[in-house]
Steps between C-alpha positions, in 0.01 A plus 500: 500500500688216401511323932169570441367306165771218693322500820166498232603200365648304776127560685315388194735202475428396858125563410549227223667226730238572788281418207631190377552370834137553602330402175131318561583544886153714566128312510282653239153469584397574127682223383383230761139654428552467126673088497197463810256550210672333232483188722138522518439208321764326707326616807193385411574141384680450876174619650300273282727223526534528871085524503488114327760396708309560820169405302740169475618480831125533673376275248769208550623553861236319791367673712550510855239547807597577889278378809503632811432509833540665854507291837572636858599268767342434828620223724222434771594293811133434655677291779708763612192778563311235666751320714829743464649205329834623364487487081786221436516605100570870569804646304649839502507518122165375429420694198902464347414120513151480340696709197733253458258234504316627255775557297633169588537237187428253768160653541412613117579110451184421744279756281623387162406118629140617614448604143385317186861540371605151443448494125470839302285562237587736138354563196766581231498761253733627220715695756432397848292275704286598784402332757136367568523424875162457637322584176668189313196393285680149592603338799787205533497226760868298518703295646914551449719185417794749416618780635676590193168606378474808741557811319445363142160623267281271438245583192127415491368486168138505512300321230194486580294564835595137627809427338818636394882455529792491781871624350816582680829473421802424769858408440451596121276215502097556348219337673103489364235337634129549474271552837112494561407707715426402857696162426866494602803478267790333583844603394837385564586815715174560662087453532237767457101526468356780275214654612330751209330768659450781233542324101364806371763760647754200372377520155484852482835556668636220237293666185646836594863448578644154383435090555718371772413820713460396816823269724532462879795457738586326806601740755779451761404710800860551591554652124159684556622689785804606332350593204179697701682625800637800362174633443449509833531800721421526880508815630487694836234788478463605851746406833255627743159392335694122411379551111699291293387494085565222327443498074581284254565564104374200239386533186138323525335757799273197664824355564648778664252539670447122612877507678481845696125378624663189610776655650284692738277186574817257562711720717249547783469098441864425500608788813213302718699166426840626547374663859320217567770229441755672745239534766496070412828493541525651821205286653688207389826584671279527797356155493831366464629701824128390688584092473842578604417740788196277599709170504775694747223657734326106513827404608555799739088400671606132513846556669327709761221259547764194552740733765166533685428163535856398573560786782132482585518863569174710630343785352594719772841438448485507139299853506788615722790410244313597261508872591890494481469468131301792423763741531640285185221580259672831371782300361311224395245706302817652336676140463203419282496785254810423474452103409226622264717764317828257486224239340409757226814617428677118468178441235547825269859378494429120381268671267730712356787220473278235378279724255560617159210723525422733798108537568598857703131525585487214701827557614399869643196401635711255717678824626218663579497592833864461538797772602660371198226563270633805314827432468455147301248614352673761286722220407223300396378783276807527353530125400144500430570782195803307370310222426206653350734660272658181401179366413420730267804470335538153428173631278778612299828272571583186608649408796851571371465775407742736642216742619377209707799388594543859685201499646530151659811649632338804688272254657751276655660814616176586675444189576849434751387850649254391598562178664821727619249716689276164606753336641634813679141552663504136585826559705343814679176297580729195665677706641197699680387159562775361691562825716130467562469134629823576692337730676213262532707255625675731769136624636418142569828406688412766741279224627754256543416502892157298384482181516634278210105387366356850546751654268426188221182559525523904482737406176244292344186720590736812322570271177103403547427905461735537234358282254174575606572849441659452174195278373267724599691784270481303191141448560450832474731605231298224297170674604622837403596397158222264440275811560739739314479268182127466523488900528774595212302603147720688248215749356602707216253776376474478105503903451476472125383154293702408166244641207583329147651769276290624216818675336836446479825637704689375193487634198414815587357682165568861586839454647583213227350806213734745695809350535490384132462878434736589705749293286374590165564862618880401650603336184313803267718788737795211456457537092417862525870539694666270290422692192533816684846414597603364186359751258743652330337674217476920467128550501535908506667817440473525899752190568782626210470880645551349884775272445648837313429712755361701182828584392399361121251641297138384446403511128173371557345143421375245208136392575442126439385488117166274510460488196663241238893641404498488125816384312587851471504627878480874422155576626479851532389567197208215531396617797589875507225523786627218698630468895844421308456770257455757784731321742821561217384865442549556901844324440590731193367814685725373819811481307470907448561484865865315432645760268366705287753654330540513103633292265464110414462241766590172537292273748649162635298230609621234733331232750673220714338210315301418175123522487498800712325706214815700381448442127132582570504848678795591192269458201225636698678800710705556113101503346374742771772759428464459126136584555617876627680579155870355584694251310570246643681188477569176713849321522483109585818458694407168653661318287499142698093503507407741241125592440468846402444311166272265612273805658489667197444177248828583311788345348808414698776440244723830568468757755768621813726222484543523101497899571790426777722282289438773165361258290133626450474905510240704715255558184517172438427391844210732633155373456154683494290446725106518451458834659622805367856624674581152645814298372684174632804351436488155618775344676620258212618168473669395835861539565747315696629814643210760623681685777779589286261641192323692695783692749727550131565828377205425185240518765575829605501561116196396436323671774638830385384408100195433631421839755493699177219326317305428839344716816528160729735201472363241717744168565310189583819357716571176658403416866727606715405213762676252247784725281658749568427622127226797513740682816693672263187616300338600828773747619467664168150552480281815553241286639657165653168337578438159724244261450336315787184303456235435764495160664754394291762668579713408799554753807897424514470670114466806696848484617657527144321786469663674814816342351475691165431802703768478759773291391444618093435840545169505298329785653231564213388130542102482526254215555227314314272285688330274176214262485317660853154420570333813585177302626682351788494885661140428558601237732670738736841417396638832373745463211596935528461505119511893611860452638790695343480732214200405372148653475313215575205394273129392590291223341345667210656380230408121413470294172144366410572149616769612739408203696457180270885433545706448804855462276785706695706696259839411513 
């Protein structure tokens, strides 16, 4: 029996330390429920605040339109279905290319400069300005002395419909003047003309906002495209249908609209010129290799003419020579493709050595035709890329910048590779050339057996056929690019024109209204946890029989008293029909349950801190029993905060600690209380030594004095939270009783409870929940007033004006 009560004991001890170690570990839905609607009015000032806010943020923030538009590219080559021209502006990566230059800063540049962008137009208001563009209700004509101007506002302040003034300030300097319109003003920085188109929308716009409304600014197109060309997006839709969308974001719509509709209009414009200048190119090359080739065969047709009169040679034996050279014509055809490729190749090469920019187009279309074609070309296209790209980035740096500085560096790279691979060609060409007139040469010693003038003249006629040859080539070549040029149109098909937006992209209401929510919601869960996580108060009998594992008893609970506490806080007999009333008849019923055995009883009374409602549930618990017939009387013990006197509106000048020290007598000390069978002794005038009066031998005295005049002693003690005092008391008592309060009380309280229990051996100890509100159930946050030994009690008994006062009993 005894292993047994040990192995008991050690199992309910490791029960307790499972429980300490896991206190508050476990989510309580109830709880987050119950703090979820307690922040209600939290909740609903983030919704309401984050509903302004948005209202704000539409209100205040400009809006922004998109334009756009779908092209698809056709490049027609009328020349080459007619004639079967060849198409000298074909690329492989047609469609890669127009992207880029599209998307080019080089090219937005050309739109932004075909726009009426040079000065910009605003109206000012209390929070932003907007921009009038085309709809300006004024117009400005000028003439810049100063750069230093560009960029800076420059107010109009409109007077009348002919007459106003011009203010601007630059270099912390102010500057007024007043204008006429349509006759020019002259400051020290610039010029200008005012034109009034619309007074009335001035004078409204004015009326309604503020004077000094409207300024204007001097654009720099280089600072335009930086500033617009993010807004910019070029797109490829389609690879096989050659759909490219291009769309642009601005906050006035006509003007987003204005640059993608002249986006589409100038790139068919600008592709033609490009195409067309490297078919120019090429025909000028060509004129410069005519005058040379015609000067060398006018010197080949006069050298033959003077051997013919010096040798006076017939036609017979001309035509006879003259068939010994035709075996020559394969290597001489070949001899002059050769000439004509060596002379492209040697130009490309001073192009690329004397150039700091590379026209590739031209360039290629020299190629064309060529075995070498391909292979420069990629390294054309390569070069080409790297300086588009630095381009558009000295939009953003200056030349020493170390981003430019890297790409300057790639290019020379590609540069020497190239002329690397030139010059290598060049030495495969020569070298082709040299075997080939070698050969030449050999073919025509095998007539060496001719006579000395018939092999002259056979040389001159094959230097005659050469050049003529040659000249004839270039003729051609010229033709067939002269027609290819006049043939070339780059046609793109506008798919889809740029509308002007009637709404914006930016705001967007719903998704502006949503997110807004969305964050009033994230920071109401973020209070809602907070609180959650932080509450630390016992709200119900639930939480203290959990965290006890039910292992202390459950006297039952104190409703919250809404009515106002009198000075005197026994209420039972006030309100003998009461919640209260009823609630400390379940308590006194409950404590049957405890022991039940005969004789006096003493009942001690303890909490962990003051204002827990101790004093409270002893005068009213002490005027409950007293109702059933018993004497009764209650012991104030807390002798550091008394206030058993101060409950019953009674003297304090002797009670326990007099009684304890033997200088007043119990007769002396007990007072009467308004209802029949209920004394006090108060606690007395404060000592310096409480702990000591009440664990002395007199105390135990006392108590014993007192069972013989009274059915229940009940011992309003000190909380234990703070002294150690009322422990003593409590392992004596019948009824050792603990006081929590609801919402008040902290959950770690629990813990001294278990303490008492374990580590103190109180195994009688019971629980009072005080000050509950029994309304809150209605909520769905069950408090178990049921729990334990109690009977439970239903709503029927209420004061009159039960709910004029919201006052928590303490």
């Amino acid at each position: 029996m005894l292993q047994e009560n040990i192995s008991t004991t050690n199992d309910n001890f490791e029960q307790y330390k499972a429980r300490i170690s896991n206190f508050s570990g476990e989510f309580e839905l109830g709880l987050f429920i119950h703090i979820a609607r307690k922040s209600f009015i939290w909740v609903i000032a983030f919704f309401l605040l984050a509903l302004a806010g948005a209202l704000l943020y539409l209100r205040y923030t400009q809006p922004v339109y998109e334009s756009s538009s779908v092209i698809q590219l056709q490049t027609s080559d009328n020349a080459n279905k007619i004639l079967k021209v060849d198409n000298i502006a074909e690329t492989q990566n047609e469609l890669a290319e127009a992207v880029e230059l599209l998307r080019s800063k080089v090219f937005f540049k050309r739109i932004l400069s075909k726009l009426p962008l040079e000065i910009g137009y605003f109206s000012e208001g209390t929070f932003k300005s907007d921009e009038q563009y085309t709809a300006t209700p004024f117009t400005i004509e000028s003439k810049i002395f100063d750069p230093l101007i560009i960029g800076s506002k420059i107010y109009v302040d409109f007077k009348n419909i002919n007459s106003g003034i011009v203010n601007y300030k630059i270099k912390d300097k102010s500057i007024s003047k007043p204008f006429t319109a349509g006759k020019p003003v002259k400051f020290e920085h610039f010029e200008i003309v005012i034109t009034i188109r619309n007074y009335k929308e001035i004078q409204a716009q004015q009326n309604l906002v503020k004077q000094n409304a409207y300024y204007f600014v001097f654009n720099d197109i280089n600072a335009l495209v930086s500033q617009l060309y993010p807004n910019l997006e070029v797109k490829l839709l389609n690879n096989d249908a050659k759909t490219i969308q291009i769309s642009f974001k601005d906050f006035k719509a006509q003007k987003a609209a204005d640059i993608v509709t002249t986006i589409t209009e100038q790139y068919e414009e600008f592709d033609t010129e490009r195409k067309g200048e490297s078919a120019k190119s090429v025909i000028e090359f060509i004129d410069e290799q005519l005058d040379v080739a015609y000067s060398r065969l006018k010197n080949s047709e006069n050298s033959i003419q003077e051997f013919r009169k010096e040798n006076k040679l017939e036609d017979d034996q001309k035509e006879l020579k003259i068939v010994n050279t035709n075996r020559l014509n394969t290597l001489q055809d070949r001899i002059i493709q050769l000439d004509l490729e060596e002379s492209i190749l040697r130009k490309i090469a001073a192009s690329i050595n004397t150039s700091k920019t590379i026209d590739t187009y031209k360039l290629i279309a020299m190629l064309a035709g060529t075995e070498y074609e391909n292979k420069i070309s990629k390294s054309l296209d390569e070069i080409n890329k790297l300086l588009i790209s630095k381009e558009n980035a000295l939009y953003e740096a200056t030349p020493n910048n170390e981003s430019i500085k890297n790409v300057d560096y790639q290019i020379n790279i590609q540069k020497r590779l190239l002329i690397e691979s030139l010059n290598s060609i060049l030495e495969s060409v020569e070298d082709k050339k040299d075997s080939l007139i070698k050969k030449a040469n050999e073919f025509s010693d095998s007539f060496s057996g001719s006579p000395q003038n018939e092999v002259e003249y056979a040389r001159l006629q094959r230097l005659f056929s050469i050049n003529e040859k040659y000249y004839t080539l270039l003729l051609e070549k010229k033709t067939e690019y002269s027609i290819s040029k006049a043939g070339l149109k780059s046609h793109t098909v506008l798919l889809e024109t740029a509308q002007v937006a009637s709404t914006p992209v930016s705001p967007n209401r719903k998704i502006t209204i949503i997110i807004y929510s969305l964050i009033a919601l994230l920071l109401s869960l973020g209070l809602i946890l907070f609180r959650y996580l932080s509450h630390n108060q016992i709200t119900s009998l639930n939480e203290i029989t959990k965290h006890t594992q039910a292992t202390i008893s459950i006297l039952g609970i104190v409703p919250k008293y809404r009515q106002h506490i009198p000075v005197s806080q026994l209420l039972i007999d006030k309100s003998p029909k009461s919640l209260v009333a009823e609630a400390f008849r379940s308590i006194r019923t409950n404590l049957q349950f405890i022991s039940n055995s005969p004789g006096p009883k003493i009942i001690a009374l303890t909490s962990t801190i003051s204002g827990e409602g101790k004093t409270f549930v002893a005068i009213n618990l002490g005027g409950i029993i007293a109702f059933s017939g018993k004497k009764v009387i209650i012991l104030d013990l807390d002798m550091r905060k008394p206030k058993i006197h101060i409950g019953f509106n009674a003297q304090n000048s002797k009670g326990m600690s007099t009684l304890l020290i033997n200088k007043d007598s119990i007769q002396d000390s007990i007072q009467h209380s308004s209802l029949e069978g209920l004394d006090f002794i108060t606690a007395g005038p404060i000592p310096p030594n409480p702990s000591e009066l009440i664990i002395s031998p007199k105390m135990e005295e006392i108590l014993e004095t007192l069972k013989k005049t009274y059915d229940i002693i009940i011992v309003d003690n000190p909380p234990v939270g703070l002294v150690s005092d009322g422990i003593a008391m409590i392992q004596k008592a019948d009824y050792p009783i603990y006081i929590f309060r609801a919402d008040y009380s902290k959950r770690n309280f629990i813990q001294i409870v278990d303490r008492l229990y374990n580590e103190s051996n109180i195994k009688h100890l019971s629980v009072i929940l005080n000050g509950v509100d029994v309304e809150r159930k209605s909520y769905g946050y069950n408090y178990g007033y049921g729990y334990g030994y109690g009977y439970g009690y239903g709503y029927g008994y209420y004061d009159d004006n039960s709910k004029k006062s919201k006052k928590e009993s303490e």
